[in-house]
C-alpha positions in Angstrom: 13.6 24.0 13.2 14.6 25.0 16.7 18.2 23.3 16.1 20.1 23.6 12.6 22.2 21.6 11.9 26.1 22.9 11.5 27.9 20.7 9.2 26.5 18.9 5.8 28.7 15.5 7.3 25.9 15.4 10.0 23.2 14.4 7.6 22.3 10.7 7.6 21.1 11.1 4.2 23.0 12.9 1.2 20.5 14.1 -2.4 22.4 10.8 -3.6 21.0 8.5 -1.0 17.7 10.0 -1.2 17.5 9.5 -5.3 18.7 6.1 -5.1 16.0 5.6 -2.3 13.3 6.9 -4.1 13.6 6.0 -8.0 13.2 2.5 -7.7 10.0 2.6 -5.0 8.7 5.3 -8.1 9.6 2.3 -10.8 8.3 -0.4 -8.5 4.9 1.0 -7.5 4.5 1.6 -11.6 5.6 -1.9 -12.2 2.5 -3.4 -10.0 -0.3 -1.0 -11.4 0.9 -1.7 -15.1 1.3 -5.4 -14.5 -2.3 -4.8 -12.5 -3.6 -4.0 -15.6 -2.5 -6.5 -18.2 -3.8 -8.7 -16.0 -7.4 -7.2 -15.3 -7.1 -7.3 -19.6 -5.9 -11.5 -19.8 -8.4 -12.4 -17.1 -11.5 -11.0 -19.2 -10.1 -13.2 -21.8 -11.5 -16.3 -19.7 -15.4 -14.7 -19.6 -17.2 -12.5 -17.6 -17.7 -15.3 -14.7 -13.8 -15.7 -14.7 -13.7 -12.0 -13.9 -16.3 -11.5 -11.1 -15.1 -14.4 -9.3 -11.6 -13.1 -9.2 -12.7 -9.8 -8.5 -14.7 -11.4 -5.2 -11.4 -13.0 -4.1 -9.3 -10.4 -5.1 -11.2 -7.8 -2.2 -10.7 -10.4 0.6 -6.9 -11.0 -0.6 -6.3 -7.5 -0.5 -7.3 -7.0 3.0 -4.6 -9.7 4.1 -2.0 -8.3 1.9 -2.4 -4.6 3.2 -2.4 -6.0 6.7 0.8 -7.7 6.4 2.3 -4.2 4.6 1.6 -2.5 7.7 3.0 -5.6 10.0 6.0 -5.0 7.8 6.0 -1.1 8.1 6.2 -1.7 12.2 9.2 -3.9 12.1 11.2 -1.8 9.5 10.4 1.0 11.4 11.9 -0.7 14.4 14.8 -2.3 12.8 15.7 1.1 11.6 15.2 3.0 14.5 17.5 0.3 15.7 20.3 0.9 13.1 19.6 4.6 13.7 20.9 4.1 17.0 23.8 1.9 15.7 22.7 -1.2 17.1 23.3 -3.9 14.2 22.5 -6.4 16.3 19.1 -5.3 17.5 17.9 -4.5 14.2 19.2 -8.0 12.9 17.0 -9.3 15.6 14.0 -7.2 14.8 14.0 -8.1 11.1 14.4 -11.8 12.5 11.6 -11.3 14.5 9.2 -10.0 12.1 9.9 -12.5 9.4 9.1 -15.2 11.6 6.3 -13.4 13.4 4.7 -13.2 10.0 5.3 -16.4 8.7 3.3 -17.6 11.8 0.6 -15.0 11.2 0.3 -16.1 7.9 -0.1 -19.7 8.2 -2.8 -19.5 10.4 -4.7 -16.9 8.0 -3.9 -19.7 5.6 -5.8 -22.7 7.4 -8.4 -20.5 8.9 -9.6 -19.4 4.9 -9.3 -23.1 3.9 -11.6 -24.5 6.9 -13.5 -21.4 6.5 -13.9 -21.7 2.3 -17.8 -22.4 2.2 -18.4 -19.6 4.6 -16.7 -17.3 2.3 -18.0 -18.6 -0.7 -21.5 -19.0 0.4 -22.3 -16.2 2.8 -19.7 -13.8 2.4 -19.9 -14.0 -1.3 -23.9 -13.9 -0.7 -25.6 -15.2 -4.0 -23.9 -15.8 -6.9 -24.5 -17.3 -9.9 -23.0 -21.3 -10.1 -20.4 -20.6 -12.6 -19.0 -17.4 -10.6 -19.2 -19.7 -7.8 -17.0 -22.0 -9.5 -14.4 -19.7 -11.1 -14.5 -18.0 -7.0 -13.3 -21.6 -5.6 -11.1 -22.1 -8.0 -9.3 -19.2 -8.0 -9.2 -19.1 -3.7 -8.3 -22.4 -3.5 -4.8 -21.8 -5.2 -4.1 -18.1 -4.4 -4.8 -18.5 -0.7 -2.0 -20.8 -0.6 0.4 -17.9 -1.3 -0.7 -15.6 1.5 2.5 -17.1 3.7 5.0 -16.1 0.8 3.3 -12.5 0.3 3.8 -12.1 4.0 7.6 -12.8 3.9 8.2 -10.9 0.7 6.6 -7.9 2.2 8.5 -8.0 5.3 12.2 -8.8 3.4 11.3 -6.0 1.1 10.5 -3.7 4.2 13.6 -4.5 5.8 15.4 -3.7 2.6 14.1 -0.4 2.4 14.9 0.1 6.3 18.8 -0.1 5.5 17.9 2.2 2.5 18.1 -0.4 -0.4 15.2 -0.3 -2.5 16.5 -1.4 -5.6 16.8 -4.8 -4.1 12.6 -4.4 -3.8 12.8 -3.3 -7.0 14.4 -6.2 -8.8 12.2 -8.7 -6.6 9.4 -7.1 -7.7 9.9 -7.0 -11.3 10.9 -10.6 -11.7 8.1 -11.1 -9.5 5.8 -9.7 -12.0 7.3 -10.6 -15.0 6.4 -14.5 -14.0 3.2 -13.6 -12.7 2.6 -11.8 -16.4 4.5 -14.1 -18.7 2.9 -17.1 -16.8 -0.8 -15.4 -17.5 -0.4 -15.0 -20.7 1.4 -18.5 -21.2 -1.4 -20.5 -19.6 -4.3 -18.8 -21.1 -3.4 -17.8 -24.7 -1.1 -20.3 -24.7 -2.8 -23.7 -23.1 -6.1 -21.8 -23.3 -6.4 -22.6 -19.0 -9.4 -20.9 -17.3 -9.2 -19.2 -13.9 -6.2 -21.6 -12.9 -4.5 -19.6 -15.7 -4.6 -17.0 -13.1 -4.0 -18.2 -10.4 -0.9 -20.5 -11.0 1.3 -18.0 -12.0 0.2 -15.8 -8.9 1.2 -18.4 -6.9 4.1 -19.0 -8.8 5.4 -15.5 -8.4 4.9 -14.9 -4.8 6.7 -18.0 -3.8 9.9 -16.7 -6.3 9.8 -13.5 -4.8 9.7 -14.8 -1.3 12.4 -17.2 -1.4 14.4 -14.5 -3.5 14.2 -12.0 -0.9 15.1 -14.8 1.8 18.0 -15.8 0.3 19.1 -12.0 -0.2 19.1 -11.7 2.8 21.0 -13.9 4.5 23.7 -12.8 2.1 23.5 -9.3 2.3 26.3 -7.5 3.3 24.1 -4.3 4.3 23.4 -3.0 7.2 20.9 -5.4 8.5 21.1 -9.0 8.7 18.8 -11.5 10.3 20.3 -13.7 12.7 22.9 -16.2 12.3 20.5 -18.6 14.0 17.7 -17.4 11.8 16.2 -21.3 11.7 16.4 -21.6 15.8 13.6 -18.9 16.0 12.5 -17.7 19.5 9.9 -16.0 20.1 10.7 -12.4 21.6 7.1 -10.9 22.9 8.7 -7.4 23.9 10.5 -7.0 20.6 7.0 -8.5 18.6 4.8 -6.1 21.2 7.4 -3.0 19.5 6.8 -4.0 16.3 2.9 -5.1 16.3 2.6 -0.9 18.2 3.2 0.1 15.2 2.3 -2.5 12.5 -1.5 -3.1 14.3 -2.4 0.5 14.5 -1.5 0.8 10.6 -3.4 -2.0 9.9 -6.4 -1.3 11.5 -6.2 1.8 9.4 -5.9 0.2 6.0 -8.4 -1.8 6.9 -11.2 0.3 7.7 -9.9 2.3 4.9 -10.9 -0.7 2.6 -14.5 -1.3 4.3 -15.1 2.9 3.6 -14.1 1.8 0.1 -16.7 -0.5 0.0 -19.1 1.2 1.0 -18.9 3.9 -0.8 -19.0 1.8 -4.0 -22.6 0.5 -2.9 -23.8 4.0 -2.8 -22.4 4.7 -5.9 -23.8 1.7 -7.6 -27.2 3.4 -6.7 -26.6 6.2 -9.4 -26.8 4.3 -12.6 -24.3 3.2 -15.5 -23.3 5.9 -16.0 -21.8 7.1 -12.7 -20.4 3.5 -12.1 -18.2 3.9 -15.2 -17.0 7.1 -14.4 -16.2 6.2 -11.2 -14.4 2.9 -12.6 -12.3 4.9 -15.2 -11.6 8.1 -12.7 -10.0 5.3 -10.0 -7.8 3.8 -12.6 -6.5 7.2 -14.0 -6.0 8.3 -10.4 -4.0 5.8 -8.9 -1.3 7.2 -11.1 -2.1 10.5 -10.3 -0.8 9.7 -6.5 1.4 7.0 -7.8 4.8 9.4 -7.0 3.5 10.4 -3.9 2.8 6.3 -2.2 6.2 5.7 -3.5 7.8 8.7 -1.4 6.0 7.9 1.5 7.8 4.5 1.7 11.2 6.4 1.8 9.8 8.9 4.5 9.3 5.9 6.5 12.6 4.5 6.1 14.4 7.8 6.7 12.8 9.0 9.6 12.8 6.0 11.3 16.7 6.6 11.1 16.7 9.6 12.2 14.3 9.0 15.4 16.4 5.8 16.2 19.6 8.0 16.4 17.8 10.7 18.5 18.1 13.5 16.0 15.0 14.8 15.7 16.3 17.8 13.7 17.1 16.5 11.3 14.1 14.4 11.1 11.8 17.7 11.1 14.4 19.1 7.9 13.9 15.5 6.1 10.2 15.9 6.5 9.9 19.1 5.2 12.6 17.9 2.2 10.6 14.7 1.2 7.3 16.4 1.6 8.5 18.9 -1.2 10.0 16.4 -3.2 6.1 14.7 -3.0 4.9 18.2 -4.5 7.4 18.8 -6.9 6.6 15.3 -8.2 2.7 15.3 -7.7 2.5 18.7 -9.8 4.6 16.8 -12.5 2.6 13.7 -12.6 -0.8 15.7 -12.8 0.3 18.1 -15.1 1.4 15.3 -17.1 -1.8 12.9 -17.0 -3.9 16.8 -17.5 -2.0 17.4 -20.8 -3.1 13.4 -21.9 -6.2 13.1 -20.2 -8.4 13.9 -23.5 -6.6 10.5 -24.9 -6.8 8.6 -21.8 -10.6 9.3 -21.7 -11.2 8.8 -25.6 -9.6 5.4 -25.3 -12.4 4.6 -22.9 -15.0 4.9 -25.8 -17.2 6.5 -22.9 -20.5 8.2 -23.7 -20.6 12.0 -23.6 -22.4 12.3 -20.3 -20.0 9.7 -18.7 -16.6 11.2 -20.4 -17.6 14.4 -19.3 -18.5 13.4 -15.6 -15.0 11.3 -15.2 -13.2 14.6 -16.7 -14.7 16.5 -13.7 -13.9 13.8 -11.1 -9.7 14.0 -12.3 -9.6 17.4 -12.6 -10.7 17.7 -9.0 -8.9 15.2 -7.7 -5.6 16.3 -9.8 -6.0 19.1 -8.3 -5.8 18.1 -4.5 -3.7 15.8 -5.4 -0.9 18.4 -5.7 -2.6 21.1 -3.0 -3.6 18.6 0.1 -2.2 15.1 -0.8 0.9 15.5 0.4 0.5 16.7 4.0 -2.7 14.0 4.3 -1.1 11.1 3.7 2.8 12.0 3.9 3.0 13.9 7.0 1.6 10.8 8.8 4.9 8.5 7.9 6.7 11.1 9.8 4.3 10.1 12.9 4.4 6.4 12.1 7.7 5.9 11.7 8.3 8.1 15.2 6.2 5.6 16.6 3.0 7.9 16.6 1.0 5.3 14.9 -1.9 5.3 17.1 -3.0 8.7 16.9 -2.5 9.3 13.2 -5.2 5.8 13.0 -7.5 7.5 15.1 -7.3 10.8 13.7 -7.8 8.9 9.8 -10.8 6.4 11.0 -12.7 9.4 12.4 -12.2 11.4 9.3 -12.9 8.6 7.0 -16.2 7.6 8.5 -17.1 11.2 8.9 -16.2 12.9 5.9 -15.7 9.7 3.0 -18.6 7.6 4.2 -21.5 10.3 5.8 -21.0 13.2 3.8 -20.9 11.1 0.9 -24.6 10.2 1.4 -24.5 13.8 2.2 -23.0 15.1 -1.1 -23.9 12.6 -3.1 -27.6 11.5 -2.4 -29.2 14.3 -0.4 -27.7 17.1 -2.0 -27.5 15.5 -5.6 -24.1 16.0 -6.8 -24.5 12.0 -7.8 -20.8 10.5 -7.9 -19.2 13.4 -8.0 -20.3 14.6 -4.7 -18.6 10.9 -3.5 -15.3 12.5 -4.8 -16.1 16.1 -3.0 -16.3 14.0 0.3 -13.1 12.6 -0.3 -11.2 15.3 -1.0 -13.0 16.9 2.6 -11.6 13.8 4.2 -8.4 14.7 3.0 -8.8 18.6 4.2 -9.6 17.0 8.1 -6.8 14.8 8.0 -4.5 17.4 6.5 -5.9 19.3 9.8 -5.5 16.5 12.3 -2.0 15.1 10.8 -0.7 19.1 11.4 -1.7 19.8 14.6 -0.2 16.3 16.0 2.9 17.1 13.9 3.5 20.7 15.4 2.8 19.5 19.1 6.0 17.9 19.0 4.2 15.0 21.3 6.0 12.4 18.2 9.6 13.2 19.4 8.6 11.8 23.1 7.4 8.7 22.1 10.1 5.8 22.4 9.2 2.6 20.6 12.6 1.4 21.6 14.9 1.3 24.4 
């Protein structure tokens, strides 16, 4: 760092702060893979059709919901570059903005996958067999209708997390899941419902945890509130155009990220049984091996866009570095953790030798950079975004992704033989080039130069 700083009062951000910050994003992200999995468990109760046509849904759902996490990245990041600055009102009016922005967004996604249902169903879909079909309609026609509330929950809980309350998020989120759960289970052990069983509750829950946030925040006495006119909306295009700099760029990124997912997954497909159960149990077991790290990176972006909104780029730099080494420290406890269990995670599979032995390889390598290169591929990038760098860090991750995930794949995987495994090698090179890419952009300094506010 060029500048230190002199006294500790100058920090923005005591260790207090930072744990209070962190530990409920950590308990949060948990929270939705655990609850993830209970219900992955109830809605194989209903039959095999039940579960492929709410898998289909699920992977166009999760395209919408990741697009309007990154809407909601761009107007935290705004709203606390804002209250970096000490502009209350200004951030007020950019969490205003984006709630209503969207709301707006979302309804039209809403109406556009009703009128568009048999296109989805029929030729997105491709064909399926009638009683997937069924189950498919069933299940879209009552979760699509809780796009709008996912939309404003993620963009209350962003602007919670902007004023450095995450245990708000938190609480949302677990009564949030305990309804979506506890309804599940009610409907189909209890009233023995089919796919509806599912869906309600989803429904159910978003809607709580929309209006919940809502109504937190109009009470809040933190640092950001939304509008005293909140209902009288109007439409700010420079302040939206700020926030959607940001928020696009991000989402464009997720989203391509999903479609290399994809993709992947039909070349995988192509190696038999075997490798398709591996590859199944080695992404379930290594979503918790990053699991500390995605919840970290929510608190970089919240802390840095403080510190960029009250042009002190120092002590953004020394918050990078600090977070980043908090994301090792806890990856290497994590993965050390899920190393010493992984024999019992694996047995409880009831996976065939060959299988066990290939999913063993797959964790151990991706454990591995998980701790080594995770961190600076993934987390040095919220320093960028939430300076406003968001472009570059999108193009810098499509380019890698298509290169390294998606060709070398074929690469690894089919030409050179390493079957699924050689899937995983490409990732991990995807992360290397990133890793690259994220620290040249991050040591040019270009970030501290770009304004995304006045």
């Amino acid at each position: 760092m060029k500048k230190k700083m002199e006294k500790r009062g100058e920090y923005l951000f005591d260790n207090r702060s930072l744990a209070v910050l962190i530990f409920p994003l950590v308990v949060e992200q948990l929270l939705a893979i655990l609850v993830g999995m209970a219900d992955s468990i109830m809605v194989a109760s209903v039959g095999e059709a039940a579960v492929s046509g709410v898998s289909l849904v699920d992977n166009i759902m999760v395209l919408f919901i990741n697009l309007f996490a990154a809407l909601a990245t761009g107007g935290a990041v705004i709203a606390g570059q804002y209250l970096g600055q000490g502009d209350r009102k200004l951030s007020g009016k950019a969490a205003t903005q984006l709630l209503w922005f969207v709301l707006v967004v979302s309804l039209g996604i809403t109406a556009l996958l009703y009128l568009g249902k048999s296109f989805i169903l029929h030729r997105v879909f491709g064909a399926i067999d009638a009683d997937v079909m069924g189950h498919a309609n069933t299940y879209l026609m009552i979760v699509t209708a809780s796009i709008p509330f996912v939309a404003v929950y993620n963009g209350g809980a962003a602007i919670f997390r902007a004023m450095g309350n995450s245990k708000i998020s938190m609480v949302v989120s677990i009564i949030m899941n305990v309804i979506n759960c506890g309804g599940n289970a009610i409907l189909i052990y209890g009233f023995h419902c089919g796919t509806e069983g599912v869906a309600i509750p989803t429904l159910v829950s978003r809607m709580v945890a929309a209006f919940l946030v809502i109504f937190l925040l109009l009470r809040t006495k933190g640092a950001i509130r939304l509008e005293k006119n909140v209902i009288r909306f109007r439409f700010d295009g420079r302040m939206v155009g700020q926030i959607l700099s940001i928020g696009l760029p991000n989402g464009l990124e997720n989203s391509m990220f999903q479609l290399g997912k994809i993709l992947v997954l039909s070349l995988v497909s192509t190696f038999g049984t075997s490798a398709i159960a591996a590859n199944a149990v080695a992404n379930a077991v290594a979503i918790f091996q990053l699991l500390p790290g995605i919840a970290i990176n929510l608190a970089i972006t919240s802390v840095i866009a403080r510190c960029i909104g009250a042009g002190k780029h120092d002590q953004a730099q020394y918050y990078t570095k600090k977070l980043i080494g908090i994301t090792y420290a806890s990856m290497i406890l994590m993965n050390v953790l899920i190393y010493l269990a992984l024999p019992f995670i694996l047995h409880a599979y009831h996976l065939s030798p060959e299988t066990y032995e290939s999913a063993r390889k797959i964790l151990l390598l991706h454990g591995s950079c998980c701790i080594l290169i995770w961190p600076i591929s993934f987390s040095l990038p919220s320093t960028l975004r939430a300076a406003g760098d968001a472009k570059v860090t999108m193009w810098i991750s499509i380019v890698s992704m298509w290169f390294c995930r998606i060709v070398m794949s074929y690469v690894f995987g089919k030409y050179l033989g390493f079957g699924v495994f050689g899937v995983w090698i490409a990732m991990i090179l995807d992360w290397c080039v990133r890793s690259v890419g994220m620290i040249w952009r991050y040591r040019s300094g270009k970030w501290k130069l770009i304004r995304s506010i006045d």
